[in-house]
C-alpha positions in Angstrom: -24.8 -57.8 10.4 -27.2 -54.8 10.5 -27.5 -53.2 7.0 -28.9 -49.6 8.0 -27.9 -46.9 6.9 -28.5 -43.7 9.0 -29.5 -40.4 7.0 -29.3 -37.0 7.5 -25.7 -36.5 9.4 -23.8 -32.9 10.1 -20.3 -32.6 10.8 -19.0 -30.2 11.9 -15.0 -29.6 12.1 -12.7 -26.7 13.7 -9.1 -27.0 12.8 -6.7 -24.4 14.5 -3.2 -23.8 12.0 -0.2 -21.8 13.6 -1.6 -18.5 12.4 -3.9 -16.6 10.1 -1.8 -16.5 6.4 -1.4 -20.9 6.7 -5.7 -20.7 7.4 -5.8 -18.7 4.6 -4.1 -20.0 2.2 -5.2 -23.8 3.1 -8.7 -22.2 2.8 -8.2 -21.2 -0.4 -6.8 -24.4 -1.8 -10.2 -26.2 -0.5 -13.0 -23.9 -2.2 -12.9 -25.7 -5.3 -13.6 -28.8 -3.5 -16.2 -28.1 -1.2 -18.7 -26.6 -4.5 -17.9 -30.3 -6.1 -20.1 -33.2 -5.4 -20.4 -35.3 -7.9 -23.1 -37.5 -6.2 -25.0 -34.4 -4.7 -25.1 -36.5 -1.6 -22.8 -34.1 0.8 -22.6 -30.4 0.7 -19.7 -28.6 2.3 -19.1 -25.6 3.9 -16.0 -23.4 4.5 -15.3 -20.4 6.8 -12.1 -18.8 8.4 -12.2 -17.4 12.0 -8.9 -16.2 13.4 -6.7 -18.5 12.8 -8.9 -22.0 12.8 -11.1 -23.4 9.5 -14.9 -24.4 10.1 -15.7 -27.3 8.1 -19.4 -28.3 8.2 -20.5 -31.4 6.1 -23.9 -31.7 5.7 -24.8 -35.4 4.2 -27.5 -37.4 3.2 -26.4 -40.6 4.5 -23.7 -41.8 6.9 -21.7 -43.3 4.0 -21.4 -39.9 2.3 -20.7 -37.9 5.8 -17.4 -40.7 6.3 -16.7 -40.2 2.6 -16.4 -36.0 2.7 -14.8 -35.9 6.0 -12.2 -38.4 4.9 -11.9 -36.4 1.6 -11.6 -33.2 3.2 -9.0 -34.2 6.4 -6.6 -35.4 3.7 -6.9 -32.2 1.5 -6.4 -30.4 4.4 -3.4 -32.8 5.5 -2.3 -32.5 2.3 -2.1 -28.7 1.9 -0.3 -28.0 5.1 2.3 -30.3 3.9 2.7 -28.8 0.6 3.2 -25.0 2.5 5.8 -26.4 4.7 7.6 -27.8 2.0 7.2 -24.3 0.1 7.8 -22.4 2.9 11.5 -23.9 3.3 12.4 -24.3 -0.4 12.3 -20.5 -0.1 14.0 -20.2 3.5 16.9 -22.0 1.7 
C-alpha cells in the first residue's frame, strides 16, 4: 500500500439552492466555520452568486482537502434541512 500523501489540493464547489433567500441564509450559517481551522491545514472560502454558493477549499494535504469538504457538504446538508423544517413549522 502506497503511503503518499499528495499536497497542495484546491477544491472548488458550486451548489445551486431553489433561490436567493435559502443561499443566503445557508451562507450565513457557514461563515463561522470557514474562519475556523484548528489545524491551519485548510483554508475556506465562501461567496454567493445568484442563487448558487462557491465553496473553495484550499488544503495543504489531501487528508485535510477530504476532511473540509466532508465537513463543509454536511453543514451545508445540514442547514438546508434545518430551513425546511423552519420553513413548515411556520406554514402550519
Amino acid at each position: 500500500m502506497d503511503d503518499r500523501v499528495i499536497n497542495g489540493i484546491n477544491i472548488s464547489m458550486k451548489l445551486r439552492f431553489k433561490d436567493e433567500e435559502t443561499t443566503q441564509r445557508i451562507y450565513e450559517t457557514l461563515m463561522l466555520e470557514s474562519k475556523y481551522d484548528p489545524n491551519e491545514r485548510a483554508t475556506t472560502t465562501i461567496d454567493v452568486e445568484n442563487n448558487a454558493l462557491l465553496v473553495n477549499i484550499d488544503a495543504a494535504d489531501s487528508v485535510s482537502a477530504r476532511a473540509a469538504s466532508n465537513s463543509f457538504l454536511k453543514w451545508i446538508n445540514l442547514s438546508e434541512q434545518l430551513l425546511g423544517y423552519v420553513d413548515s413549522v411556520k406554514e402550519s
